[in-house]
Backbone as JSON Lines, residues from 0, in Angstrom:
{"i":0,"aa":"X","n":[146.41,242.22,-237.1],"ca":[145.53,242.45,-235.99],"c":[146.05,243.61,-235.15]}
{"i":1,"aa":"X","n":[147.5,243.61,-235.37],"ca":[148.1,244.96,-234.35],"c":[147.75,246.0,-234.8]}
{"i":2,"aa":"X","n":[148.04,246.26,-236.18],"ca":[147.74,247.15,-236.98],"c":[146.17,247.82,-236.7]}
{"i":3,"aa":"X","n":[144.97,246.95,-237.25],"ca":[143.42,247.37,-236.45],"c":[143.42,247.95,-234.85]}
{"i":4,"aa":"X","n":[144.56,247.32,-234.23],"ca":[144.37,247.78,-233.2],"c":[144.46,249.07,-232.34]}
{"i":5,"aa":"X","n":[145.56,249.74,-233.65],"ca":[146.17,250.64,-233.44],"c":[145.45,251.34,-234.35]}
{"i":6,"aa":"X","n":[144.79,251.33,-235.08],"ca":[143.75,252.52,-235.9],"c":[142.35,252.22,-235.42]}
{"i":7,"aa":"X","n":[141.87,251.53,-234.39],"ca":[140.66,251.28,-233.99],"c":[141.06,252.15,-232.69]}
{"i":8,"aa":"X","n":[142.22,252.29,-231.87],"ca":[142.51,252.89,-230.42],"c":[142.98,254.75,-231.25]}
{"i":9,"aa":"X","n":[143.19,254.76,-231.86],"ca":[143.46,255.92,-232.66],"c":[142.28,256.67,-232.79]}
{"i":10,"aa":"X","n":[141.53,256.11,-233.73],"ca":[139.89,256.36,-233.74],"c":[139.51,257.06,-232.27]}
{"i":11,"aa":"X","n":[139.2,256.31,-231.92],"ca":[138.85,255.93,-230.29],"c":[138.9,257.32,-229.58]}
{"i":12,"aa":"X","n":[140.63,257.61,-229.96],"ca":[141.14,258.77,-229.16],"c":[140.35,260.29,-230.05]}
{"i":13,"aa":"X","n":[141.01,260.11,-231.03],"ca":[140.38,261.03,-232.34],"c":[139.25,261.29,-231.64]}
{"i":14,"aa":"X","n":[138.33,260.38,-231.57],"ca":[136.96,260.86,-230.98],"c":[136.46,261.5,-229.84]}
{"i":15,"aa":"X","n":[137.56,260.71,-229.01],"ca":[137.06,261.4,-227.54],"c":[137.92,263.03,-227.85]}
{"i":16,"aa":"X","n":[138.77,263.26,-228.58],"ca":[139.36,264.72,-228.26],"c":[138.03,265.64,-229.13]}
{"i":17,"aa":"X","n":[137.4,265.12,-230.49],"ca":[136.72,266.17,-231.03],"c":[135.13,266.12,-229.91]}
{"i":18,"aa":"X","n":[134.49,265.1,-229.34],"ca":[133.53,264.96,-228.28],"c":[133.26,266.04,-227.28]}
{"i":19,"aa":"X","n":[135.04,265.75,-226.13],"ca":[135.17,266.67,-225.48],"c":[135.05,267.9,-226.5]}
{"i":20,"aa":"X","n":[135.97,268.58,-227.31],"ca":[136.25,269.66,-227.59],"c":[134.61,270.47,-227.96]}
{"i":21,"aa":"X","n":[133.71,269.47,-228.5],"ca":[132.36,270.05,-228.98],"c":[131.74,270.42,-227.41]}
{"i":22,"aa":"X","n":[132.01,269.47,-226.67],"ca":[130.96,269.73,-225.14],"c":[131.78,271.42,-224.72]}
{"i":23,"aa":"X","n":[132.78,271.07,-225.09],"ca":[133.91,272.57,-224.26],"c":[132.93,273.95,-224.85]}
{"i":24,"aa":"X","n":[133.01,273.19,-226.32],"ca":[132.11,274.62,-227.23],"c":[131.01,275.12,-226.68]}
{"i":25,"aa":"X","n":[130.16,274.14,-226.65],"ca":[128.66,273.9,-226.36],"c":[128.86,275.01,-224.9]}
{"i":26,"aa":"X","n":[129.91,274.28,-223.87],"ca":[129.75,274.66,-222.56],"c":[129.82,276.73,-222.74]}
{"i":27,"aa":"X","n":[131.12,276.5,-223.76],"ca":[131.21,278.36,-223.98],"c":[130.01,278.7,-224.37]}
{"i":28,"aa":"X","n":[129.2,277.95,-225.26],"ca":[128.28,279.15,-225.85],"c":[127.11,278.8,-225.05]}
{"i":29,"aa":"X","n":[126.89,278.26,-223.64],"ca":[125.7,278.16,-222.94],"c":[126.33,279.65,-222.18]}
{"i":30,"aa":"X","n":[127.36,279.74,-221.75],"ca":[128.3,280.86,-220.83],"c":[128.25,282.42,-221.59]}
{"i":31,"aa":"X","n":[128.76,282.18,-223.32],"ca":[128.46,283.71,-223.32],"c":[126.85,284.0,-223.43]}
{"i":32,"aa":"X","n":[125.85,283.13,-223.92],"ca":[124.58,283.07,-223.99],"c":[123.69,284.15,-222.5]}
{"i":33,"aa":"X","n":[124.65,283.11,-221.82],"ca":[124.14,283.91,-220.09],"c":[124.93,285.45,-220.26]}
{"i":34,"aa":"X","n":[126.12,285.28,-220.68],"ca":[126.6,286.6,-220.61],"c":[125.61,287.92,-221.23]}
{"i":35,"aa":"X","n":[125.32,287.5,-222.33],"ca":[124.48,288.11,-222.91],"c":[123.24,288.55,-222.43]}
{"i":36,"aa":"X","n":[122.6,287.75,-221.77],"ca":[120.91,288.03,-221.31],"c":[121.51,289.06,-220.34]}
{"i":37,"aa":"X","n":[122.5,288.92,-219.49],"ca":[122.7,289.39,-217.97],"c":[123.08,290.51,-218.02]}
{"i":38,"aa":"X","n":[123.79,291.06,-219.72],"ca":[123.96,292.23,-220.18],"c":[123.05,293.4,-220.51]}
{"i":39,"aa":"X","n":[122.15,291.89,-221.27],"ca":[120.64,293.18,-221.63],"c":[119.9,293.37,-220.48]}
{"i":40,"aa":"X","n":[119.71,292.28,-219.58],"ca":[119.2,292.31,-218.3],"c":[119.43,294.15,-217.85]}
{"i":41,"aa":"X","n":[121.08,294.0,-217.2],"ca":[121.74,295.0,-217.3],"c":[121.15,296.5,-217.52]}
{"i":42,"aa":"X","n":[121.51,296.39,-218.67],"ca":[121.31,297.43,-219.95],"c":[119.98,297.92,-219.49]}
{"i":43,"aa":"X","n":[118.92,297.43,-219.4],"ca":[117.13,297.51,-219.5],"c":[117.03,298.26,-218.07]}
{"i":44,"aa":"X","n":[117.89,297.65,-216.61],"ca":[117.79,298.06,-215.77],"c":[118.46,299.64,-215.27]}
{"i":45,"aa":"X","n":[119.3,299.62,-216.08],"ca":[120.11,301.15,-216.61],"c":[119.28,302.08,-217.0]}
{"i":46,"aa":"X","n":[118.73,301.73,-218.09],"ca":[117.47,302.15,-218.99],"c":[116.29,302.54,-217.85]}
{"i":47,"aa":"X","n":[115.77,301.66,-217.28],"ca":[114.87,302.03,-216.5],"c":[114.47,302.76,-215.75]}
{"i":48,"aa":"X","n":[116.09,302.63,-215.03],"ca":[116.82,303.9,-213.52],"c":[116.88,305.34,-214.33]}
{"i":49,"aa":"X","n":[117.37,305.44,-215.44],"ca":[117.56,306.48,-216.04],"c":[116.15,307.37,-216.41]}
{"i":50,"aa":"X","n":[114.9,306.67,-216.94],"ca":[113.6,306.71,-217.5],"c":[113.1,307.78,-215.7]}
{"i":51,"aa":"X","n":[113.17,306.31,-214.99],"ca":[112.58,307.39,-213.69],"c":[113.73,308.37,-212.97]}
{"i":52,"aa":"X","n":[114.73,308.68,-213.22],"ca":[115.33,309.95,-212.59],"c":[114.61,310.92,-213.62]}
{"i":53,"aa":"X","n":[114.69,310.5,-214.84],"ca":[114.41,311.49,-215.88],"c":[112.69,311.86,-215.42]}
{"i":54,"aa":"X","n":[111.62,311.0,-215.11],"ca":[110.37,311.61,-215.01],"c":[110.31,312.32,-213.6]}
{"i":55,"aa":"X","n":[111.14,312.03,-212.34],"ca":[111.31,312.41,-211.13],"c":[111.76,314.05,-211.71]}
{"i":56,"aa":"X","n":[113.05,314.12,-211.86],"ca":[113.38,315.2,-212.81],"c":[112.32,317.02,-212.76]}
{"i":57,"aa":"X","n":[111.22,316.0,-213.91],"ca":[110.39,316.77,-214.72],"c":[109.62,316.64,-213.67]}
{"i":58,"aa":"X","n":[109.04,316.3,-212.62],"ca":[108.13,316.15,-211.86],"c":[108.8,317.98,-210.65]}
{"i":59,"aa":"X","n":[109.57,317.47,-210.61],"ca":[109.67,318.45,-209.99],"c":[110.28,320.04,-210.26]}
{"i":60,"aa":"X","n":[110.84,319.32,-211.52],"ca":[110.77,320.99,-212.71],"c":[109.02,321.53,-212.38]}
{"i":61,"aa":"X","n":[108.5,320.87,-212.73],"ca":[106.89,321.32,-213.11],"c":[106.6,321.75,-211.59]}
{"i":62,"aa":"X","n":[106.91,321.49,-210.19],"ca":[106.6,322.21,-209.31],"c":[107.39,323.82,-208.85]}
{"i":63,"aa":"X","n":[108.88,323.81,-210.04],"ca":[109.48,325.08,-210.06],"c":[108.85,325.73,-210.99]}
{"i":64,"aa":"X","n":[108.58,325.35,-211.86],"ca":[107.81,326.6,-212.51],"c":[106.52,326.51,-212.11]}
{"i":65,"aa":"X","n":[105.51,326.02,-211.51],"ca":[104.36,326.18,-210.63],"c":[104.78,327.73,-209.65]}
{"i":66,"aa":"X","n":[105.67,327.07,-208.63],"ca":[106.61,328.63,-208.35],"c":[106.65,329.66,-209.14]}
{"i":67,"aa":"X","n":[107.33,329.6,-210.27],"ca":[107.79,330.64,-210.63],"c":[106.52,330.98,-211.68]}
{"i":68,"aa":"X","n":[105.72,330.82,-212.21],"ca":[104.5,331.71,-212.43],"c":[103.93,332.43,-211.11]}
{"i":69,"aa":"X","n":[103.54,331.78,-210.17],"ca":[103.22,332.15,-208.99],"c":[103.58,333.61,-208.7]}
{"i":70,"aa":"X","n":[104.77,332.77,-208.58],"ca":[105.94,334.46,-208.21],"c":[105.97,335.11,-209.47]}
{"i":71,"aa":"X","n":[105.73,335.18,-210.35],"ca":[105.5,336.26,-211.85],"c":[103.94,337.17,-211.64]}
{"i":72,"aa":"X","n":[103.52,336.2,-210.86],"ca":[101.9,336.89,-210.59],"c":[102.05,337.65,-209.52]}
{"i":73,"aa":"X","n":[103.11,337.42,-208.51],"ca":[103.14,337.93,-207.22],"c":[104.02,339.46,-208.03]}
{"i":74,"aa":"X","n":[104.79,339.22,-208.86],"ca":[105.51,340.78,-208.84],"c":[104.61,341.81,-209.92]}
{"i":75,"aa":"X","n":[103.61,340.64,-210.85],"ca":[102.79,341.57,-211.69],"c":[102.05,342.53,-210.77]}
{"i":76,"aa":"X","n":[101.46,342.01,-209.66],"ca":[100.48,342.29,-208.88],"c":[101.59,343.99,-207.94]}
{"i":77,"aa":"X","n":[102.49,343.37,-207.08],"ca":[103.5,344.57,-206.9],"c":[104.19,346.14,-207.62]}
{"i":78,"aa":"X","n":[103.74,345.28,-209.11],"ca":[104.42,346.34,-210.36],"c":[103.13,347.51,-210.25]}
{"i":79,"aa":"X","n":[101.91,347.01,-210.37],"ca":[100.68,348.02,-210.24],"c":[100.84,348.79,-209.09]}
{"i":80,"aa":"X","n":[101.38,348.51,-208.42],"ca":[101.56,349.53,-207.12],"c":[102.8,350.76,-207.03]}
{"i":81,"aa":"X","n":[103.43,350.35,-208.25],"ca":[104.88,351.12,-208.47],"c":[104.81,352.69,-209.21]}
{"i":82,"aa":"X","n":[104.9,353.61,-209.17],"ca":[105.11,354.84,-209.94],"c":[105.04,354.67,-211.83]}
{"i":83,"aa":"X","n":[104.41,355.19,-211.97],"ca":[104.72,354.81,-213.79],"c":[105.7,354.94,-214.54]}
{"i":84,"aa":"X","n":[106.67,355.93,-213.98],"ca":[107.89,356.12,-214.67],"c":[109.11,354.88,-214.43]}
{"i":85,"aa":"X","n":[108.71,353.68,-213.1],"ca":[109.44,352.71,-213.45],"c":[108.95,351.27,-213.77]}
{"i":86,"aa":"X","n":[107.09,351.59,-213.73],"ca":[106.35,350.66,-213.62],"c":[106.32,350.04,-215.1]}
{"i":87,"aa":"X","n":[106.96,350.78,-216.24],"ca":[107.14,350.0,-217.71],"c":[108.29,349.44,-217.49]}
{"i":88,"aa":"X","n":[109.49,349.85,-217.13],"ca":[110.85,348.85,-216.97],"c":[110.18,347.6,-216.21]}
{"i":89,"aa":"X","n":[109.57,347.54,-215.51],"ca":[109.29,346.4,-214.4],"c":[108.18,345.65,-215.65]}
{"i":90,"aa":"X","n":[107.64,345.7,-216.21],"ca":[106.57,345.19,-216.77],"c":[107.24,344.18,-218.25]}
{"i":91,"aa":"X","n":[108.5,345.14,-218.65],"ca":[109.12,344.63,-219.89],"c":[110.58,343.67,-218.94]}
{"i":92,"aa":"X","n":[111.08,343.74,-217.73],"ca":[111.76,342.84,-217.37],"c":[110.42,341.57,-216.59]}
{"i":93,"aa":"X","n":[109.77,341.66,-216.9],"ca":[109.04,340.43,-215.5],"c":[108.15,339.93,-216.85]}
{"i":94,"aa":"X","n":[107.98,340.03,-218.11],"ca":[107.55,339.36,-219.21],"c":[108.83,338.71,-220.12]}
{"i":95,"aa":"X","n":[109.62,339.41,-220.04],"ca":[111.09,338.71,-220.21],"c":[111.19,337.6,-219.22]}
{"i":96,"aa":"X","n":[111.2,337.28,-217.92],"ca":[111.11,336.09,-217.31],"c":[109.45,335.34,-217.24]}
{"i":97,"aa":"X","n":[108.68,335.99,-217.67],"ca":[107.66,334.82,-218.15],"c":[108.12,333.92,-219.17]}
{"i":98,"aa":"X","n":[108.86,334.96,-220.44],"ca":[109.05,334.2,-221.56],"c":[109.8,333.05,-221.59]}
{"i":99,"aa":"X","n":[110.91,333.71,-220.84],"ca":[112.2,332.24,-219.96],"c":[111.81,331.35,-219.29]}
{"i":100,"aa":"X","n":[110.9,331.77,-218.67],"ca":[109.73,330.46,-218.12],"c":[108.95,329.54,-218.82]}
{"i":101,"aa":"X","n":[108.31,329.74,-219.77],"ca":[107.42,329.19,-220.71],"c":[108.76,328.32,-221.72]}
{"i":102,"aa":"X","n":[109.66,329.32,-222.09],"ca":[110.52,328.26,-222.65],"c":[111.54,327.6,-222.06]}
{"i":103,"aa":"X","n":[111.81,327.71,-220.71],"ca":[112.14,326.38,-220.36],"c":[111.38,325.33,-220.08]}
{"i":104,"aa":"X","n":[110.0,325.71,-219.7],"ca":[108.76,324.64,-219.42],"c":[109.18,323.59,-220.77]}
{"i":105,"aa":"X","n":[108.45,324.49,-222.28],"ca":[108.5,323.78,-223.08],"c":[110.12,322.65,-223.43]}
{"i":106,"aa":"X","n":[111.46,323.08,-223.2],"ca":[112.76,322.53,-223.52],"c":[112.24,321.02,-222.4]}
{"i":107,"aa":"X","n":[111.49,321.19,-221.24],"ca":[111.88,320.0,-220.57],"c":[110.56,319.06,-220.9]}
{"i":108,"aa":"X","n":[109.54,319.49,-221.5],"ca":[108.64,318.74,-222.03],"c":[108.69,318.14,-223.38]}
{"i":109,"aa":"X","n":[109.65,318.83,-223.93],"ca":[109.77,318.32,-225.43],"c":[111.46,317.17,-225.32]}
{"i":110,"aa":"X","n":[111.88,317.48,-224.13],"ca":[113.36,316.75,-224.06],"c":[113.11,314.95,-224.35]}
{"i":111,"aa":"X","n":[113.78,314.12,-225.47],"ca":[113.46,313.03,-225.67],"c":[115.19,312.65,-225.31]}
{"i":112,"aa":"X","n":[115.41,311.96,-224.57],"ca":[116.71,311.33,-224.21],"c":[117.58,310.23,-224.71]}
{"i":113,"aa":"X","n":[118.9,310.59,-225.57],"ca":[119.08,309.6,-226.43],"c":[119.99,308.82,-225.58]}
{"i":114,"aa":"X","n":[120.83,309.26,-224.66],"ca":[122.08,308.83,-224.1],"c":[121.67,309.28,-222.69]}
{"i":115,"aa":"X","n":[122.75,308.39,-221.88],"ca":[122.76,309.28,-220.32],"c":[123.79,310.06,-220.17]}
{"i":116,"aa":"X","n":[124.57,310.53,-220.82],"ca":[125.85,311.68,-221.28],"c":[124.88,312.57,-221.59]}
{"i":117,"aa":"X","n":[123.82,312.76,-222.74],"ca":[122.91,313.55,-222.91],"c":[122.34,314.17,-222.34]}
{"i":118,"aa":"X","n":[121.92,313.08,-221.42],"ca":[120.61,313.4,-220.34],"c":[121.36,314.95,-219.47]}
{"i":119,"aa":"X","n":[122.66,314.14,-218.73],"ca":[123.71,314.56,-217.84],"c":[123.77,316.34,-218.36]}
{"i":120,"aa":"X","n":[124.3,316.12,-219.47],"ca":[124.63,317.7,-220.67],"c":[122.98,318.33,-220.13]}
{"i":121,"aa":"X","n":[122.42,317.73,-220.4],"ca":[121.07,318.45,-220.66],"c":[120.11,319.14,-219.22]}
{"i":122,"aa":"X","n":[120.26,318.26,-218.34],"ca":[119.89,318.35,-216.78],"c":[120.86,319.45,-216.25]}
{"i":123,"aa":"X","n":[122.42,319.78,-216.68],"ca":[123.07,320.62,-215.56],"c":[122.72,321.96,-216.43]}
{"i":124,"aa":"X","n":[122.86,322.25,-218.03],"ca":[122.44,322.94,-218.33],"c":[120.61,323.72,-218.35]}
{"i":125,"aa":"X","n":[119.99,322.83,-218.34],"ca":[118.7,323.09,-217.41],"c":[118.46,323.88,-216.21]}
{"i":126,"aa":"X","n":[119.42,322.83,-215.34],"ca":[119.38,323.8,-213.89],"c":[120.12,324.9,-214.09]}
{"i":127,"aa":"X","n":[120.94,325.2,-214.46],"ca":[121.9,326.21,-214.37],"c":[120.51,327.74,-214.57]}
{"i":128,"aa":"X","n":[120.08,327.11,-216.34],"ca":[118.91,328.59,-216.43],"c":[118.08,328.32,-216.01]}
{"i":129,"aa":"X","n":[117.3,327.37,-214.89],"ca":[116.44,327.31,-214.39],"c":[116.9,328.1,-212.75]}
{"i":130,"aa":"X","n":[118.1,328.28,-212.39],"ca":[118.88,328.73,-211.29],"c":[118.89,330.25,-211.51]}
{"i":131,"aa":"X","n":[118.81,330.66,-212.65],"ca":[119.41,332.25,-213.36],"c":[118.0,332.46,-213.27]}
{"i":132,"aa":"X","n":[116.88,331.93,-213.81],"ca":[115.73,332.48,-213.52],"c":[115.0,332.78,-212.21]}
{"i":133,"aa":"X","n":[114.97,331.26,-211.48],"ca":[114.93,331.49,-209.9],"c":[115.14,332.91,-209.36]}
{"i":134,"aa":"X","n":[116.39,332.89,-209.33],"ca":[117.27,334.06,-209.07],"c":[117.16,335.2,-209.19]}
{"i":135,"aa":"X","n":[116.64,335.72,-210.86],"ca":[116.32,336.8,-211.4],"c":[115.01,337.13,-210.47]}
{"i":136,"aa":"X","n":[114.08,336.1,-210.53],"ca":[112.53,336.49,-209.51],"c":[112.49,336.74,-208.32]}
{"i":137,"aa":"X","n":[113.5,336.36,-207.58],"ca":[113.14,336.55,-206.31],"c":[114.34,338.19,-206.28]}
{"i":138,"aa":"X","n":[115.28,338.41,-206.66],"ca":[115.86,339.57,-206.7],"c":[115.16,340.62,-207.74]}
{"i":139,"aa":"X","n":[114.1,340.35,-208.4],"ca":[113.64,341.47,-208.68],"c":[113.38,342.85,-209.1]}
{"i":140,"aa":"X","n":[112.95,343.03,-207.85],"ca":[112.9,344.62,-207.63],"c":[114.05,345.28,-207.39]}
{"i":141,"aa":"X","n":[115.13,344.32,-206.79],"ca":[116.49,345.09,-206.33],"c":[117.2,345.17,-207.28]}
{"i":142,"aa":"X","n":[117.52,344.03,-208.0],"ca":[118.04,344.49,-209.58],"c":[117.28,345.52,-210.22]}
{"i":143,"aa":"X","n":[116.58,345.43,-210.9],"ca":[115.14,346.22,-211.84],"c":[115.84,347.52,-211.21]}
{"i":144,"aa":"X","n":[115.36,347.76,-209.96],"ca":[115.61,349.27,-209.4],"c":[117.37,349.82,-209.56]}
{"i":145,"aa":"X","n":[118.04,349.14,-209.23],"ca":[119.31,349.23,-209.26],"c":[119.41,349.71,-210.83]}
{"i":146,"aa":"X","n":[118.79,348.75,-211.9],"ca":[119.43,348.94,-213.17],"c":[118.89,350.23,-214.07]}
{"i":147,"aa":"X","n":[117.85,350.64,-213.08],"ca":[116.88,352.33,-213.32],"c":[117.7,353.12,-213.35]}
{"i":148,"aa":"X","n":[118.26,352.75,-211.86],"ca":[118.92,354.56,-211.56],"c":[120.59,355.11,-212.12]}
């Protein structure tokens, strides 16, 4: 009878350690489960923030080059008023920054974003020749003339 007693309290124990140990499991994998959603949660909200800087971005690219045709029309219009002997230099530099215009338009309309390292690479190099063009338009005539004489 001692004997049963002692493999029936054995049992007993046996059981309660593998019981607990399954609830312990159970309890981890309800915990990384949450970890998980709260990650993609996360992740999606990353994703999202990134989606609208990126269309904010282009929203207001598209009002710099709104500008800068503008101002391409404003110096076409100036160039007709210029002497002919510098009015072809002015005509072949100010279609050279149309062209830089049109293809940066197109680089930020065709830009599909794989990473936000990408994005990052891609946005400072953007501004940078979107800065060189700026630049080139509103200095102009003072360059252009400068690079005549």
């Amino acid at each position: 009878m001692k004997n049963s007693f002692l493999i029936i309290t054995t049992i007993a124990l046996i059981s309660a350690f593998v019981i607990q140990g399954c609830e312990r499991a159970s309890n981890q994998m309800e915990r990384a489960e949450t970890s998980v959603i709260e990650a993609e949660r996360d992740v999606e909200i990353a994703s999202s923030e990134l989606q609208a800087e990126i269309r904010t971005y282009k929203l207001e690219a598209e009002n710099d080059f709104t500008e800068n045709e503008r101002n391409i029309e404003e110096i076409k219009r100036e160039i007709e008023t210029k002497e002919s002997d510098t009015r072809d230099a002015h005509i072949v530099r100010v279609e050279e920054l149309e062209r830089t215009n049109r293809s940066l338009k197109r680089q930020i309309d065709n830009y599909n974003h794989t990473s936000e390292d990408n994005w990052n690479r891609f946005k400072n190099e953007f501004s940078s020749a979107m800065n060189t063009l700026e630049n080139s338009l509103d200095d102009f005539f003072s360059t252009t003339t400068t690079s005549l004489n």
